[in-house]
Backbone bond lengths (Angstrom), bond angles and torsions (degrees), N, CA, C in turn:
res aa  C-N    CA-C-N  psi(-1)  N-CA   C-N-CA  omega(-1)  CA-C   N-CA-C  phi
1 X - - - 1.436 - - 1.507 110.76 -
2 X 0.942 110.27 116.62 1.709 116.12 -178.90 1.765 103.14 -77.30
3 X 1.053 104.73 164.59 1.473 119.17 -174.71 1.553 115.73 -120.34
4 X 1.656 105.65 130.48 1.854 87.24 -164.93 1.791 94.83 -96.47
5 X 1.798 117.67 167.52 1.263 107.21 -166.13 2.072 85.99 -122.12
6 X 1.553 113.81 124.82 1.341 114.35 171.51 1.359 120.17 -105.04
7 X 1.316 139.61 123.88 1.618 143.50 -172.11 1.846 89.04 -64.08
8 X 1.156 116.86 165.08 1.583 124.39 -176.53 1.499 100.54 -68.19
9 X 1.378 121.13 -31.12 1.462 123.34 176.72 1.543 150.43 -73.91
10 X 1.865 68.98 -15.08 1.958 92.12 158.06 1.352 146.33 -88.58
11 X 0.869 132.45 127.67 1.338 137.40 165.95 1.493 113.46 -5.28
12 X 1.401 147.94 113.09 1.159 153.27 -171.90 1.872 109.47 -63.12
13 X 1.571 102.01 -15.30 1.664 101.85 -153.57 1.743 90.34 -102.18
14 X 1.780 125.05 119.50 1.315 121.38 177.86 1.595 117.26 -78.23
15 X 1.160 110.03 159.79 1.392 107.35 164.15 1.494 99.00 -102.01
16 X 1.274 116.80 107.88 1.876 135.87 -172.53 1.763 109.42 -93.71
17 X 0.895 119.95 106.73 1.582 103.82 150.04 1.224 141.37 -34.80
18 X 1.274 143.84 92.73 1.509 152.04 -158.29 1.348 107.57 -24.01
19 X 1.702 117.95 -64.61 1.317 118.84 165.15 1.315 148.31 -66.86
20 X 1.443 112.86 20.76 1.234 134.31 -173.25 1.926 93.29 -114.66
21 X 1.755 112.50 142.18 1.528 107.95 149.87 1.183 127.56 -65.61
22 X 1.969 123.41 -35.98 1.151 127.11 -161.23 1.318 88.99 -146.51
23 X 1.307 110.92 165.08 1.979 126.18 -168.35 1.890 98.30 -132.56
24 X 0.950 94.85 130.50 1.803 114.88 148.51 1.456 135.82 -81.59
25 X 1.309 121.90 117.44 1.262 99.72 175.90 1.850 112.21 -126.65
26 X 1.374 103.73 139.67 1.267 100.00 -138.70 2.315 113.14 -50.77
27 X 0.973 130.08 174.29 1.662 111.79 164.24 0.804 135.53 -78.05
28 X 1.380 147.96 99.61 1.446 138.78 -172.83 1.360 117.49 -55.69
29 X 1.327 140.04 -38.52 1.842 140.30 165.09 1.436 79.75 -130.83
30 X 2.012 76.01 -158.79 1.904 109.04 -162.51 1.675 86.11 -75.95
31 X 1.195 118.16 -49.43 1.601 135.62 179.96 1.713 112.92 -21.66
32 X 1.407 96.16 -49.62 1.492 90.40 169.62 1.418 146.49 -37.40
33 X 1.503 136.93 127.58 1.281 135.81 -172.61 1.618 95.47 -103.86
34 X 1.632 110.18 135.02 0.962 107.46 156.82 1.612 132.91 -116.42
35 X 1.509 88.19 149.91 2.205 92.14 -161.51 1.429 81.37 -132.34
36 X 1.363 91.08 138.82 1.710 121.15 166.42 1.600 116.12 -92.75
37 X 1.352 114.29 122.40 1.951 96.87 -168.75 1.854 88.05 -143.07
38 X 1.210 98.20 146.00 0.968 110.07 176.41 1.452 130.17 -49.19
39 X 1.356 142.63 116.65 1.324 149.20 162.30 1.454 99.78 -20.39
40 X 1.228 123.56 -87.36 1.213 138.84 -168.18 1.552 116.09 -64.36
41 X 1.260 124.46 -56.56 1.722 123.58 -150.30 1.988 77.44 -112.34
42 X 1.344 116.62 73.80 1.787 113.84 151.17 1.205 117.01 -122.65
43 X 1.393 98.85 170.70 1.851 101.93 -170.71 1.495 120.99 -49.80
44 X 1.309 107.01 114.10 1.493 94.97 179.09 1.498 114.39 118.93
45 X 1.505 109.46 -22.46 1.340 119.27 -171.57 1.755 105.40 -44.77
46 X 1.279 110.30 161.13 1.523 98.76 -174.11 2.062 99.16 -104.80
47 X 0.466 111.21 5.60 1.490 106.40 -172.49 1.763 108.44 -72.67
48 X 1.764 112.14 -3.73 1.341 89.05 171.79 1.770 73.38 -151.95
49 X 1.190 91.67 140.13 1.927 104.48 177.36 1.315 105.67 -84.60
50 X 1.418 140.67 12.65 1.472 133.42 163.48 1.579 75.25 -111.33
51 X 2.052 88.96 155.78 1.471 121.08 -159.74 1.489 78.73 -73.96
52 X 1.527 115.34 -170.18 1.188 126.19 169.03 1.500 98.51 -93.32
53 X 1.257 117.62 177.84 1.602 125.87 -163.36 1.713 97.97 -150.89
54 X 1.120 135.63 -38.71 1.281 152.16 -164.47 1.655 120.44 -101.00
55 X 1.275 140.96 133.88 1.433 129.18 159.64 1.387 90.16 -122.41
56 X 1.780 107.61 138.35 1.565 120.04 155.58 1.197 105.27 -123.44
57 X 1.818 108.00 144.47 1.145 106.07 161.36 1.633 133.51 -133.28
58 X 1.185 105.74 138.80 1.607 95.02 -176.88 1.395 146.23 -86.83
59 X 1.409 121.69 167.34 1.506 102.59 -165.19 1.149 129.17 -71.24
60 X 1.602 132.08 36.91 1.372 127.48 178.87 1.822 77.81 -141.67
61 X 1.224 113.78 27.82 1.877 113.42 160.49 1.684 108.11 68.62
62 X 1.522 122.43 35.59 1.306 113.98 157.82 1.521 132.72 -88.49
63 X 1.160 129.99 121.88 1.282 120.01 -163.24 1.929 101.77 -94.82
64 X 1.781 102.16 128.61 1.377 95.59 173.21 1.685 107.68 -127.51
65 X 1.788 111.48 155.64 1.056 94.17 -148.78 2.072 81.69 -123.22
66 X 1.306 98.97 99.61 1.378 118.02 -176.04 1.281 121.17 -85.09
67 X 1.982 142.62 163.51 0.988 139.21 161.63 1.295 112.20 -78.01
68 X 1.371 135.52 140.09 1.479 138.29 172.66 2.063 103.91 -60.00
69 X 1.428 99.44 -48.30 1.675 112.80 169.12 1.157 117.33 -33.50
70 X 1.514 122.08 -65.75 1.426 143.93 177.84 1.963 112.81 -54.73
71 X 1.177 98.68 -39.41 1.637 95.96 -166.29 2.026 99.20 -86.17
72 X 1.390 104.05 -26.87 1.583 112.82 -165.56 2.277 95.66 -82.35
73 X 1.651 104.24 -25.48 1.694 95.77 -166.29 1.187 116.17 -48.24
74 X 1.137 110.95 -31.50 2.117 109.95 -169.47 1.453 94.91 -140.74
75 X 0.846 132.01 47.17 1.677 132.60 169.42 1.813 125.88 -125.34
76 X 1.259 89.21 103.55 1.621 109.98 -150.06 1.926 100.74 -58.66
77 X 1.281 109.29 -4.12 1.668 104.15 -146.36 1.784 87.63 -135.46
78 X 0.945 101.41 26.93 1.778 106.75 -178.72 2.293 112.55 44.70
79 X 1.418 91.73 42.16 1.372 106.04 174.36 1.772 95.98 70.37
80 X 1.244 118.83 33.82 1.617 116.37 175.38 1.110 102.87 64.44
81 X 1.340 128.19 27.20 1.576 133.79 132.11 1.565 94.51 110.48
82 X 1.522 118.09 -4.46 1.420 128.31 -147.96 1.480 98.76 -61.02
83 X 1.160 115.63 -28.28 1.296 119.95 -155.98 2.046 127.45 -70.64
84 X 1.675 77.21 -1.13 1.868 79.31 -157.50 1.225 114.91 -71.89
85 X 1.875 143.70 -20.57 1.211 142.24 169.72 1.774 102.38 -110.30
86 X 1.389 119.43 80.55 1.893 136.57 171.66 1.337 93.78 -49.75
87 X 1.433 133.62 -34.08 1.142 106.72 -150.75 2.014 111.84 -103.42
88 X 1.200 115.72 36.76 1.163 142.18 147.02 1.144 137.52 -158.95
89 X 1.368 117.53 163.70 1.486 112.68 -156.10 1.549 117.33 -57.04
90 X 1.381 113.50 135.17 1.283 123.04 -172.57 2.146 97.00 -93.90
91 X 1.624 106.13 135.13 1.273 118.15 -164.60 1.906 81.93 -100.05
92 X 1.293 120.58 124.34 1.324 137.19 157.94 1.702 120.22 -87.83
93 X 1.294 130.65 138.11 1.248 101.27 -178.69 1.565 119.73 -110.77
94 X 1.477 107.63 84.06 1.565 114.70 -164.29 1.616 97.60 -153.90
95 X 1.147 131.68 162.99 1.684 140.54 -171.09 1.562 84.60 -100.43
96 X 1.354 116.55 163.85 1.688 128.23 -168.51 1.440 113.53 -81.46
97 X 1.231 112.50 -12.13 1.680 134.40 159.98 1.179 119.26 -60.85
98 X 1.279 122.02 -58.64 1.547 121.31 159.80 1.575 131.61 -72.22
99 X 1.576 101.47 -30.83 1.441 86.96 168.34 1.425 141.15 -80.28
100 X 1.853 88.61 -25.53 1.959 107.28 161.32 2.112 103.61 -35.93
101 X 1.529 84.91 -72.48 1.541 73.89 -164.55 1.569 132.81 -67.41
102 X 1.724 94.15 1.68 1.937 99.50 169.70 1.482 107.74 -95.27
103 X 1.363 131.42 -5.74 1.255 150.97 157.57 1.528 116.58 -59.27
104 X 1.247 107.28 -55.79 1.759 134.42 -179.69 1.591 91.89 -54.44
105 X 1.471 108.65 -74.96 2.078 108.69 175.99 1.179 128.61 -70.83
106 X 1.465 127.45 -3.01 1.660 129.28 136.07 1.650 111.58 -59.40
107 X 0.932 121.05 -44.27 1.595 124.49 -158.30 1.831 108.17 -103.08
108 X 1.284 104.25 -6.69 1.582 110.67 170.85 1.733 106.12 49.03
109 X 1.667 90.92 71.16 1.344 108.06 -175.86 1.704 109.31 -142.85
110 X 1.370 94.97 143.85 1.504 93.05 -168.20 1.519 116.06 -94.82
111 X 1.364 104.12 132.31 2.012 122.28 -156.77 1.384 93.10 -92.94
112 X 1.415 143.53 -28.36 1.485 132.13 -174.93 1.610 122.00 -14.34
113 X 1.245 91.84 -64.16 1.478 95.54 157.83 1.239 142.20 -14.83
114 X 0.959 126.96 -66.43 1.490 147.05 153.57 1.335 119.00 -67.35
115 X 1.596 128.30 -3.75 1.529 118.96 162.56 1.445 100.87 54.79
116 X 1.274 127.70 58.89 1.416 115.25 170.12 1.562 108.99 -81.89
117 X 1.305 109.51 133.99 2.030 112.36 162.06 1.150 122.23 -91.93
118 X 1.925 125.32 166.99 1.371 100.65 -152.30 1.326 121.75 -84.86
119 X 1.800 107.57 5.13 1.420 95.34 167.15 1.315 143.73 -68.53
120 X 1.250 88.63 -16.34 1.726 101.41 173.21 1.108 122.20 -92.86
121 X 1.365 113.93 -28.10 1.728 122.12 161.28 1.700 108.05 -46.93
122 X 1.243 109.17 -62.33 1.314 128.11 170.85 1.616 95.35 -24.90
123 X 0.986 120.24 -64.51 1.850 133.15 -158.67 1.550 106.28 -58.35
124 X 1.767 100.73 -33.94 1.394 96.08 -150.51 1.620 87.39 -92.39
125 X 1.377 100.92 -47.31 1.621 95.20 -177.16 1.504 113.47 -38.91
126 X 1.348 122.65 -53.39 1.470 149.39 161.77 2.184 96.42 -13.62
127 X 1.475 97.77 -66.56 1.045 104.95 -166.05 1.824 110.32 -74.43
128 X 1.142 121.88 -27.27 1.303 116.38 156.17 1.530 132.14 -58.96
129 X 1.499 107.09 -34.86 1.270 111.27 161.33 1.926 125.18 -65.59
130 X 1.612 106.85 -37.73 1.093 97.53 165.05 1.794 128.14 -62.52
131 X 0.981 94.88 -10.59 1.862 101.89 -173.72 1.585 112.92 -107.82
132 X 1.541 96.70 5.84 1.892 104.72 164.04 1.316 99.78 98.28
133 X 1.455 141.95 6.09 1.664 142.65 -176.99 1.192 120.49 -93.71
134 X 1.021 132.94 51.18 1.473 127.92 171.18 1.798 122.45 -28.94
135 X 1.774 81.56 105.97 1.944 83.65 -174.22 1.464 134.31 -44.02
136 X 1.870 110.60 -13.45 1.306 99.68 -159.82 1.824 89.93 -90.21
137 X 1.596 110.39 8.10 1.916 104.25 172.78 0.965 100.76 -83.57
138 X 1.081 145.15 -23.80 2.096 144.75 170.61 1.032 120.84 -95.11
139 X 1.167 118.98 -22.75 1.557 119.28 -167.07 1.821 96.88 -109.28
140 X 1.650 111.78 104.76 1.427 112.17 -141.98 1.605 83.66 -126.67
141 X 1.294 126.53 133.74 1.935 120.72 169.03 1.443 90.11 -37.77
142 X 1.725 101.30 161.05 1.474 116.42 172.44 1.613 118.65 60.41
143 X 0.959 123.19 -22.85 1.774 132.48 163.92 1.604 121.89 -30.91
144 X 0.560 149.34 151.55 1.760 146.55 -168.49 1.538 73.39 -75.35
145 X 1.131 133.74 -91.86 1.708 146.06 -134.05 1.824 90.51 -56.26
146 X 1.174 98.54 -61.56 1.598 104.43 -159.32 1.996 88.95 -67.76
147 X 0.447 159.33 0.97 1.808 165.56 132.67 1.428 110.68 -51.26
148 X 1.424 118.97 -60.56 1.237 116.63 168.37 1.523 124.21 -66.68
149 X 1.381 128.65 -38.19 1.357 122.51 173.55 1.779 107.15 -63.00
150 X 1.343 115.74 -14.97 1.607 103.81 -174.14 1.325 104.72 -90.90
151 X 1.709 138.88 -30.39 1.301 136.13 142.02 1.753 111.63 -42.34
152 X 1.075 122.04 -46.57 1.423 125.99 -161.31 1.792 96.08 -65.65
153 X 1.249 126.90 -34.20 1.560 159.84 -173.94 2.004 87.46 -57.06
154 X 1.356 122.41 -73.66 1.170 104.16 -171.11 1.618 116.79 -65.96
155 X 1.219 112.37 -3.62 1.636 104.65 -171.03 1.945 105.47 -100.98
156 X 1.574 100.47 -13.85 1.392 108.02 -177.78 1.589 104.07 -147.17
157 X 1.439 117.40 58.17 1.262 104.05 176.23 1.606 149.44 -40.83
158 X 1.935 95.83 -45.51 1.157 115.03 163.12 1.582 117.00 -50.28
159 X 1.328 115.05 -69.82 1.509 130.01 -168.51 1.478 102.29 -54.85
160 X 1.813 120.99 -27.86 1.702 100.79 -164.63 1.411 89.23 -90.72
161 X 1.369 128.44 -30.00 1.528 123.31 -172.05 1.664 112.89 -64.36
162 X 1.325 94.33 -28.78 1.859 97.62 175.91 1.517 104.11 -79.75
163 X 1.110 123.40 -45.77 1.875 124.25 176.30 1.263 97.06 -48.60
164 X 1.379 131.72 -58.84 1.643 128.84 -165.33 1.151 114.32 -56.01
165 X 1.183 129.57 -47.43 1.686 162.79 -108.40 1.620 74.07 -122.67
166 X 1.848 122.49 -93.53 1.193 112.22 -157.13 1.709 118.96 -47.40
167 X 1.448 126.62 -22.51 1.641 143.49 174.92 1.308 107.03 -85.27
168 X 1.177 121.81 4.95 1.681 115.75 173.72 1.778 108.23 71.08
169 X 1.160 100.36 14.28 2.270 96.13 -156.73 1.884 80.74 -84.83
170 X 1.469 109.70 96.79 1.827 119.44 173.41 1.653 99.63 -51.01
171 X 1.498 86.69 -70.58 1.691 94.97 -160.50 1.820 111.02 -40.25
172 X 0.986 105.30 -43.86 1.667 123.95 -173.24 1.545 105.31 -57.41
173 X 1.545 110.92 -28.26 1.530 119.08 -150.77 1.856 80.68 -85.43
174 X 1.422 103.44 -56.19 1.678 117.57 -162.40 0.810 98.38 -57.63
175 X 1.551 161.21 -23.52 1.403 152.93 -130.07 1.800 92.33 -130.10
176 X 1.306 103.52 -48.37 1.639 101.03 176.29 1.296 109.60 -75.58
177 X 1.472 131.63 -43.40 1.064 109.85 168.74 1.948 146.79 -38.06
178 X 1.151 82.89 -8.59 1.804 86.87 -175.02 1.583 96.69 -97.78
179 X 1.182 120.50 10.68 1.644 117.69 158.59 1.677 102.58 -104.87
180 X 1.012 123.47 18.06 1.482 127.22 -174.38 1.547 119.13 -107.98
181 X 1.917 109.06 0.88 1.473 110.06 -155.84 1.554 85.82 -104.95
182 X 1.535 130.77 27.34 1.375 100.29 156.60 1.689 96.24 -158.38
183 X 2.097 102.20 49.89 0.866 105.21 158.09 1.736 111.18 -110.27
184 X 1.350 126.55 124.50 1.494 137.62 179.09 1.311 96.62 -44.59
185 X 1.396 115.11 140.77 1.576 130.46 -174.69 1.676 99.52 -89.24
186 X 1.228 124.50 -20.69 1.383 120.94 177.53 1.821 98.33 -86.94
187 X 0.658 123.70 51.27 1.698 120.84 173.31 1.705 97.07 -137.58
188 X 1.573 112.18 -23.45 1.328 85.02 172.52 1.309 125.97 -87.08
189 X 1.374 133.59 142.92 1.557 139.64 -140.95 1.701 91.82 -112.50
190 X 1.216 124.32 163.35 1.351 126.45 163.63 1.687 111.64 -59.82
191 X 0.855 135.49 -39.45 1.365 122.52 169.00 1.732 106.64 -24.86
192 X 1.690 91.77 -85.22 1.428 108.82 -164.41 1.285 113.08 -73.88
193 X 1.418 139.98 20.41 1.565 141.17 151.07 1.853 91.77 -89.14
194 X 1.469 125.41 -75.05 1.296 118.82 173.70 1.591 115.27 -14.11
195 X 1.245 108.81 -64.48 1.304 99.79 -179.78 1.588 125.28 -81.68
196 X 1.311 137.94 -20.28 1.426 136.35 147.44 1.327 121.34 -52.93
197 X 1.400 111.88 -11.00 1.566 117.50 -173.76 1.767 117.70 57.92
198 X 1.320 103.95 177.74 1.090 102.75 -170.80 2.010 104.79 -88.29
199 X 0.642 133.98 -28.46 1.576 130.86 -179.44 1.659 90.03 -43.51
200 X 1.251 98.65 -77.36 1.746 121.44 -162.34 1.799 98.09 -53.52
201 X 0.739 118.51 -30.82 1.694 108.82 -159.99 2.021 93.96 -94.99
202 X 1.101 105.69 -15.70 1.318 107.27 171.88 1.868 115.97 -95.70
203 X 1.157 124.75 -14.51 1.031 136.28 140.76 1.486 128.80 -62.97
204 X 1.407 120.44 -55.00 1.853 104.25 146.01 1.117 135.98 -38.83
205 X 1.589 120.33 -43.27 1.292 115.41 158.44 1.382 134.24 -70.46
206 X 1.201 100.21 -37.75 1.779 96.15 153.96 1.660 139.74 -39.00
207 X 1.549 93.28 -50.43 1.529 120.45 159.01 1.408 127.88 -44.00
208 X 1.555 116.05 -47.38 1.001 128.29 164.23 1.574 117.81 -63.83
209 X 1.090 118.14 -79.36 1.215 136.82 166.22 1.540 123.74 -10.01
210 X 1.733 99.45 -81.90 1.850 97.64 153.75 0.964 123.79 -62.13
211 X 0.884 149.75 -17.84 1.598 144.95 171.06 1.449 108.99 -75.78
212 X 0.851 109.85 -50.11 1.725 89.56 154.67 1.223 139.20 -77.36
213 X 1.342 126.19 -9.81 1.449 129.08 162.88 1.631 113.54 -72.26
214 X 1.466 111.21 -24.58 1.136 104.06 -177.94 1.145 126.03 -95.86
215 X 2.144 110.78 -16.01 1.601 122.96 154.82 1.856 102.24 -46.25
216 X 1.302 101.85 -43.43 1.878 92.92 -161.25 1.270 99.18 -66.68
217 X 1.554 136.97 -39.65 1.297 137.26 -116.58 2.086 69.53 -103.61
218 X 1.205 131.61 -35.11 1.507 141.92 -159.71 1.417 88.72 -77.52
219 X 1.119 141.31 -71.11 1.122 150.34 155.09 1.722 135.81 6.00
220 X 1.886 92.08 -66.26 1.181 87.10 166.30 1.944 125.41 -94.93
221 X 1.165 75.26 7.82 2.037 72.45 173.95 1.523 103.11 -71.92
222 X 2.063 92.02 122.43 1.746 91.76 -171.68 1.699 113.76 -84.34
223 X 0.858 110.10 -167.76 1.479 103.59 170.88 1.197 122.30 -85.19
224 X 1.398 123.25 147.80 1.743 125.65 -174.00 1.107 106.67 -68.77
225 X 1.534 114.29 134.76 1.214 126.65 179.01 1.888 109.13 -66.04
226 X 1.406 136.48 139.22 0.822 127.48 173.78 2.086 117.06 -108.86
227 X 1.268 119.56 150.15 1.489 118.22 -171.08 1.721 97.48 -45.98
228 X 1.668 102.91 146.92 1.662 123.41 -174.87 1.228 104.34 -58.36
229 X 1.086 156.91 175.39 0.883 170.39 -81.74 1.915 133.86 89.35
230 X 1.322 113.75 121.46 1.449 106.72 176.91 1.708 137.07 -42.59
231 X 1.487 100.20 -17.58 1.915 115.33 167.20 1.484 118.32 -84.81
232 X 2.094 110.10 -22.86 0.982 113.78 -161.65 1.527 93.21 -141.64
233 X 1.303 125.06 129.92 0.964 162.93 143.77 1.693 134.52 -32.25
234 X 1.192 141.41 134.42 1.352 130.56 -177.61 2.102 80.84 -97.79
235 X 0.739 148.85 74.83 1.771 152.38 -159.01 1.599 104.03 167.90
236 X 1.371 94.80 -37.56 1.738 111.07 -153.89 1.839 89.50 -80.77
237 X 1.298 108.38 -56.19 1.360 106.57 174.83 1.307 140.37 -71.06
238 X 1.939 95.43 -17.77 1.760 111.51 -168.14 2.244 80.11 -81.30
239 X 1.090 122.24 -22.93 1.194 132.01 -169.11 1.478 94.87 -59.51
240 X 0.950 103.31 -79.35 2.339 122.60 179.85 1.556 93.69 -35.62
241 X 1.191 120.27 -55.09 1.498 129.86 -164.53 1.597 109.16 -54.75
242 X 1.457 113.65 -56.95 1.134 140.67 -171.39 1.872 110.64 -57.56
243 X 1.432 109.13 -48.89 1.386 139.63 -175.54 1.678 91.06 -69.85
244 X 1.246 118.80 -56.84 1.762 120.72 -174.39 1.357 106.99 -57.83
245 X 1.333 108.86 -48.23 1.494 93.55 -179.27 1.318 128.97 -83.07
246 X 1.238 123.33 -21.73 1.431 134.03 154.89 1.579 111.17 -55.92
247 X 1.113 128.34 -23.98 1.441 129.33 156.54 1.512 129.55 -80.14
248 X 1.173 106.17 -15.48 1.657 126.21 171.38 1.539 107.05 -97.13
249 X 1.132 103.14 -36.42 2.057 97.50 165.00 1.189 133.17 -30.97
250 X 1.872 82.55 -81.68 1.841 114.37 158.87 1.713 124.13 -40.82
251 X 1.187 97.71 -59.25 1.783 99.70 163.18 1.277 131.65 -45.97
252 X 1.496 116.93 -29.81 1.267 131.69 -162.89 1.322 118.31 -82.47
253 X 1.854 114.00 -27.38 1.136 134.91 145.72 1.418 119.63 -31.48
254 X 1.269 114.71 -37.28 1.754 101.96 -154.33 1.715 97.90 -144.20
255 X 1.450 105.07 20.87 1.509 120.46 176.22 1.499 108.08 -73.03
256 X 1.377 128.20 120.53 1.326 115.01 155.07 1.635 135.26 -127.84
257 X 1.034 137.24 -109.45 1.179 119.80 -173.29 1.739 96.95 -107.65
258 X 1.364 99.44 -50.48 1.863 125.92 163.18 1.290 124.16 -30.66
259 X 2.040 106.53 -16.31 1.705 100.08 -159.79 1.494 78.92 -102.72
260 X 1.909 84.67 161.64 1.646 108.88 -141.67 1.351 94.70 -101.44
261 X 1.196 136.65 167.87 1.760 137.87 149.53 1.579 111.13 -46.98
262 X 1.075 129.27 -48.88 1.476 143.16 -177.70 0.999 100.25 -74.40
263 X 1.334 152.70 -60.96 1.309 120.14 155.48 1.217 158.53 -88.15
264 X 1.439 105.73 46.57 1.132 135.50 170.05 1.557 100.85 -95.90
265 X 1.411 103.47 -54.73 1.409 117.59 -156.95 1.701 101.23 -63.48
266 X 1.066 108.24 -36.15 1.794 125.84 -173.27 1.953 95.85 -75.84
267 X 1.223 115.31 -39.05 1.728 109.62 167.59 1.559 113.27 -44.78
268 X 1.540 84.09 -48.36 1.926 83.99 -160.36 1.720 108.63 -96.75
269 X 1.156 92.16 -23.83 1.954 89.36 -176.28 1.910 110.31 -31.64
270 X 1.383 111.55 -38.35 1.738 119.68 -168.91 1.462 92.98 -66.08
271 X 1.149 135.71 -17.96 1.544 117.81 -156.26 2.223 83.72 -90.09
272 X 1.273 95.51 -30.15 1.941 80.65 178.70 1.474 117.97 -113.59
273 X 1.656 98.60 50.80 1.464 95.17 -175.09 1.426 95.25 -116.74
274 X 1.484 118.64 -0.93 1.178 130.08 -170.20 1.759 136.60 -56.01
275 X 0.634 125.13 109.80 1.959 114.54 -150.40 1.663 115.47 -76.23
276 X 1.600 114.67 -1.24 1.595 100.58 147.75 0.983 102.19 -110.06
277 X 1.727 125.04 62.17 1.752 111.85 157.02 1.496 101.62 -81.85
278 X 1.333 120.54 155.16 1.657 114.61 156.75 1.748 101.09 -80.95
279 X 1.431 89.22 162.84 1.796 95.79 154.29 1.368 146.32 2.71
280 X 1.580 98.10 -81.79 1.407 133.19 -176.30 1.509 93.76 -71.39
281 X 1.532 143.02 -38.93 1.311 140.77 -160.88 1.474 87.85 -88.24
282 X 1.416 130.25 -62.58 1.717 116.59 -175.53 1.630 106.47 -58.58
283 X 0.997 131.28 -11.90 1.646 126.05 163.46 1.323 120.15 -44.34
284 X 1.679 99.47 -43.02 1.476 96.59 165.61 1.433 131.00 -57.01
285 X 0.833 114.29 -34.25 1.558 124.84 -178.44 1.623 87.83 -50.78
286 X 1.404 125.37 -70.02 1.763 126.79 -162.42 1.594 95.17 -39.77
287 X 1.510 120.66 -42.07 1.483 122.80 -159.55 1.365 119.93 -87.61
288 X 1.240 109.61 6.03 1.829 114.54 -153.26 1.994 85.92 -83.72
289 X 1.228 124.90 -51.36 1.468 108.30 174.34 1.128 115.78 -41.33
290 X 1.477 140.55 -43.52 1.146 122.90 -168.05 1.741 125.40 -90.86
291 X 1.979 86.41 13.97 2.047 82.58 164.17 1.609 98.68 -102.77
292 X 1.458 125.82 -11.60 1.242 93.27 179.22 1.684 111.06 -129.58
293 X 1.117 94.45 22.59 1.910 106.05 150.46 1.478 132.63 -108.27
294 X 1.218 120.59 25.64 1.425 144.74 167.46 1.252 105.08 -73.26
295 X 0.960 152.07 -40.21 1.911 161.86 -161.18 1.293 81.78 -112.65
């Protein structure tokens, strides 16, 4: 985050680059004071039509220029009491990196921008909780932030399911989780069970677990026998039958939570590509999506 620099004679409010946290503006003499202010949360910003009322600042010296309304809506502890002298800068104890983006999910504003990862999410959420805000009151389905952590979910499955998991945010947890079915359960380390806690980390394993009992259990349902016929056989079919499940055996070995419909479907397609199937037996082939697209 760059820091913008204002002579005493300027205007307090920067003109910031969107993708920047904090703006510079260059010094006019030696005379110059320089103040670091937030890109996003400065006087004037339009994202809330009451003026700002509040300045916080953080410990690497960013000044942000917040609503008293906004920090008091869901904050059980009167913002950690911070609030009682408004009329100078209030000292937060977080770097302007973390508080931008716990600022961004108070104010239901979208952080993309800044590419935050979940360790720092981690920080900021962290820091909402210290000031009495429980993330899952901001962090709402459909939200810019809560949108971005569920993209952020396929690039760090583990880490966003433990961020969700340690904040209680369910919905957030369920939605990332389905990037989690072809992560190995021995990769998670005591760190990141500690912090998912035990509810959540027993629900991954659950996840895992049934989901593969229910790939096998999909698996072995053989194909319906269809009426005898002179091309087809009551042998002819116990034959197909016999071949399916000996192919659902073998599979079952190396089935996990990760294996896909398509390749399932690509295992078994050879058993009806066979050239004395009758009719009714290559029918199966039309039906084979619908044993393993049911789940």
């Amino acid at each position: 985050m760059g820091p913008s620099t204002l002579s005493p004679s300027d205007s307090p409010t920067p003109f910031p680059p969107e993708s920047s946290a904090a703006a510079r503006i260059p010094e006019d003499d030696e005379s110059s004071i320089s103040i670091s202010i937030s890109a996003t949360f400065f006087a004037g910003a339009s994202h809330d039509p009451c003026p700002t009322d509040v300045i916080l600042l953080t410990t690497d010296n960013v000044y942000f220029y917040m609503h008293s309304s906004r920090l008091l809506q869901h904050s059980n502890n009167s913002f950690g009491g911070l609030l009682a002298d408004p009329n100078v800068p209030l000292l937060i104890a977080e770097t302007s990196e973390v508080a931008n983006l716990a600022f961004h999910a108070l104010y239901g504003l979208d952080p993309s921008s800044y590419v935050p990862i979940p360790a720092v999410l981690l920080r900021a959420f962290s820091m909402l909780t210290l000031y009495g805000i429980e993330p899952y009151l901001v962090l709402v389905p459909n939200s810019p932030l809560y949108n971005f952590i569920i993209g952020l979910g396929a690039k760090y499955p583990l880490e966003t399911y433990s961020l969700a998991a340690k904040f209680s945010l369910e919905a957030l947890a369920v939605e990332v989780s389905k990037h989690l079915l072809t992560t190995p359960l021995h990769s998670i380390t005591d760190d990141i069970a500690r912090a998912m806690g035990a509810t959540y980390l027993r629900r991954l394993f659950f996840l895992h677990l049934g989901r593969t009992e229910r790939l096998k259990e999909l698996m072995m349902q053989l194909p319906t026998a269809h009426e005898l016929s002179t091309d087809c056989s009551e042998n002819d079919q116990k034959s197909l039958q016999r071949e399916w499940r000996a192919s659902a055996l073998a599979l079952s070995w190396s089935a996990d939570p990760g294996t896909t419909s398509s390749q399932l479907y690509q295992a078994f397609l050879p058993l009806t590509q066979k050239r004395n199937l009758c009719p009714k037996c290559v029918e199966v082939r039309c039906r084979l999506p619908s044993y393993f697209y049911r789940d």
